[in-house]
C-alpha positions, -999 to +999 in steps of 0.1 A: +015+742+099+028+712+084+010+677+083+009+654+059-020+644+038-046+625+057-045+600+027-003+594+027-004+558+034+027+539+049+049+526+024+071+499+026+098+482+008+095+442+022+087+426-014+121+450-029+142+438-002+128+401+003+142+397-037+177+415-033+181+389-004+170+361-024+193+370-050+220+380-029+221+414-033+228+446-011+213+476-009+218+512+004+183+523+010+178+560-001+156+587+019+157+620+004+153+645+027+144+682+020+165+708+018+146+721+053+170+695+069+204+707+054+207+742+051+204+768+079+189+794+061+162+771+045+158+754+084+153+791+097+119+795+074+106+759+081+076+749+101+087+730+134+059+706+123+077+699+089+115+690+106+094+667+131+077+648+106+103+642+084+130+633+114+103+609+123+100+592+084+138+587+090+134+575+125+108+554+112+123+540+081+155+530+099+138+509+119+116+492+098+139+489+072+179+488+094+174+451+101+165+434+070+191+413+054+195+430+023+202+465+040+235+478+036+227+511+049+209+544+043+217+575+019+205+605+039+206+634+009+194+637-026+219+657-049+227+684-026+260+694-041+262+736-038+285+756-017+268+748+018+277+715+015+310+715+023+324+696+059+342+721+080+378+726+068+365+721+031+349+753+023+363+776+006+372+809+011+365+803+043+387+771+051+376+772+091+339+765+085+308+791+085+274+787+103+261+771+070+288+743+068+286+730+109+246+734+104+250+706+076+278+692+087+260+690+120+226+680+102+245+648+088+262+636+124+226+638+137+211+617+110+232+594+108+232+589+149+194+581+142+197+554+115+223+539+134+203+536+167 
């Protein structure tokens, strides 16, 4: 089972994006979820309790952070550039999708719902 540690305290980014606002400044605010959230086969061997908590950091984070003035939005993935990662339609040999390309591409539609919430 998944938890996090007992001592993982809440972090937040007020005094970062207080400045970028004084100084006019935008930012995309960057959450980088594992690859547990991206990729069927990794999602398959994950602990429910591991995709819970980290759809509720990004639950969380967008609405802590979605309505400060120096939010321009929210990057959802950190350097996930192999094969898998293709939209439907993009992946080649396979130009009609496979079960790994809707799983992401399904993965980012339901992320991205959440921030925008």
């Amino acid at each position: 089972v998944f938890s996090p540690p007992a001592d993982c305290p809440r972090r937040t980014h007020a005094a970062f994006l207080d400045e970028a606002a004084r100084q006019g400044l935008s930012v995309l605010v960057g959450i980088p979820m594992p690859i547990e959230m991206w990729h069927l086969s990794n999602r398959r061997g994950a602990h429910a309790s591991l995709v819970s908590w980290w759809e509720s950091v990004l639950e969380e984070t967008a609405r802590d952070l979605g309505s400060h003035p120096a939010t321009l939005g929210f990057v959802l993935m950190n350097e996930l550039d192999d094969a898998f990662n293709a939209f439907p339609g993009a992946a080649a040999p396979n130009p009609s999708g496979t079960p790994e390309t809707d799983f992401f591409y399904g993965s980012a539609v339901k992320y991205a719902r959440l921030v925008k919430r």
